[in-house]
Structures are given as structure tokens and as C-alpha cells.
Steps between C-alpha positions, in 0.01 A plus 500: 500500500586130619846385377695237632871350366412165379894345456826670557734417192885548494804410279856593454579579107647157308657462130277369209591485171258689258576566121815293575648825736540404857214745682474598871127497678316550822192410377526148629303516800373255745245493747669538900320449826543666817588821537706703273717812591406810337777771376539812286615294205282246557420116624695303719685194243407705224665659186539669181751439213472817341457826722425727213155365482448338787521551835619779686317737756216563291445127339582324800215249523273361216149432593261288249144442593424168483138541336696546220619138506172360434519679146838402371460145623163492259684698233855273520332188648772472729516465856684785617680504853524846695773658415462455136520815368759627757301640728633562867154468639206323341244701640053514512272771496792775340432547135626741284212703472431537860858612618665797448836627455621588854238299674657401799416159703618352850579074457627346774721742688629654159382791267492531171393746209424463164726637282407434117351183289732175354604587184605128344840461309637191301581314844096431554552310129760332622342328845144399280752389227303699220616871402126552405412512870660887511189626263267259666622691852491807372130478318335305823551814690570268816815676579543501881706770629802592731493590849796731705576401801382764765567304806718195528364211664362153500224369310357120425253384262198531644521838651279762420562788282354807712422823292674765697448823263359452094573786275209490278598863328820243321411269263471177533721179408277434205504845369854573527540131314313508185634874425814457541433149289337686219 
């Protein structure tokens, strides 16, 4: 398997005003260069508004591959920058139905383990501006997942993502996405 991080994204949550309530968000991210320190609760200039759902030891960072770009540009006709959908780390050669839960990979002088699929909520409506972009997430199946952090460290786009151990008797991303989204 040949994966590599393709951009680094980071943001610290904001206020935007959504159904005229005054909402907290992380998912404004923005691509960073150089590199980036790895912890337990995740990136380096990075944050989360609400811990309940995101974040925390086991959602620490949010990879996306970025093959999956190439479809929602053609299905929005937008240009989409990295970091659109919140991801942490825009990533090629990871998709869902090749990684695991508890796959474990070496980037940079970090490690990292996947932990479970993204699960969208109203927030993803609210950075594309249209609330219909939840179902359209949900039915793509182009979920991306979360990653632990095993070993803190430093990473920068570019670096590879080494396959240290796969656990092929878990299912993968893409399983563990469309059943729990039936």
C-alpha cells in the first residue's frame, strides 16, 4: 500500500450564525506548510468546538482522501480547497475500503491508528452552505475516518504514510460506514 499526506489542514473553532443561533465550528480548516506537531488530542494550531463529537483521544485527527475530491468537484462544480470537509490530513492511496479499523501507520515521526469512520452532522451543511450536503455525505459513502494518536510526533505534507500492522480480521472504514448509515 502507497499512501502519502497530500496537505496538512488546521483551524481553531470560530462563530457563524446558522438558523439565526450563533454556532461554534472547527471545521474551518486551512491548508499549513512545514511541519506540524503531533499530540494525543491532535494537530498542532488545531481545534474543535464541540468535544462531544469531535475530538478527543480517539477522533483526534481527520483524514480525507483526496481522490475523493475529484468526485464532489464534478458533482458540486466547485473548486474545493483541502481542508474542505474538515479533514486534518488530505490524504492518497487510503480509501475506505482498503483500511481497517485499528490499522496502524508511521507518518513522519508520528503514529497513528484508525479508530472509526466520519459520521457528518449539521456543521458539514453549514461550511458548503446547503443542509442537503449531510444526505449527499452520508449516501457517497466517501466518509474518511479518524485516526488515534499512538505516537506523538511531527509530520508535513508530503510524508509518507507507512503501514506498520493492518488488521484485516476488523472491518473496514467502508463497512463500518454504510451500516451504521443504514
Amino acid at each position: 500500500m502507497s499512501a502519502n499526506i497530500v496537505s496538512i489542514n488546521v483551524g481553531l473553532p470560530r462563530h457563524v450564525m446558522y438558523d439565526d443561533r450563533n454556532v461554534a465550528t472547527g471545521i474551518f480548516k486551512m491548508p499549513v506548510a512545514g511541519k506540524i506537531k503531533v499530540r494525543t488530542l491532535g494537530l498542532q494550531g488545531d481545534g474543535q468546538a464541540d468535544l462531544t463529537v469531535h475530538g478527543g483521544p480517539a477522533k483526534a485527527v481527520y483524514a480525507y482522501p483526496s481522490e475523493h475530491y475529484v468526485y464532489w468537484q464534478k458533482q458540486l462544480r466547485l473548486n474545493l480547497p483541502y481542508g474542505m470537509f474538515g479533514e486534518n490530513l488530505t490524504t492518497k492511496g487510503l480509501l475506505e475500503g482498503a483500511v481497517h479499523i485499528g490499522d496502524r501507520f508511521r507518518a513522519g515521526s508520528a503514529e497513528l491508528t484508525v479508530t472509526q469512520p466520519r459520521f457528518p452532522c449539521y456543521k458539514l451543511g453549514i461550511k458548503f452552505g446547503m443542509m442537503e450536503m449531510l444526505k449527499r455525505f452520508q449516501e457517497s459513502g466517501k466518509s474518511g475516518f479518524y485516526l488515534a494518536v499512538v505516537k506523538e510526533g511531527e509530520i508535513e505534507a508530503g510524508d509518507s504514510l507507512h503501514l506498520i500492522s493492518c488488521n484485516t480480521n476488523n472491518p473496514t472504514i467502508a463497512e463500518v460506514f454504510m451500516s451504521d448509515s443504514t
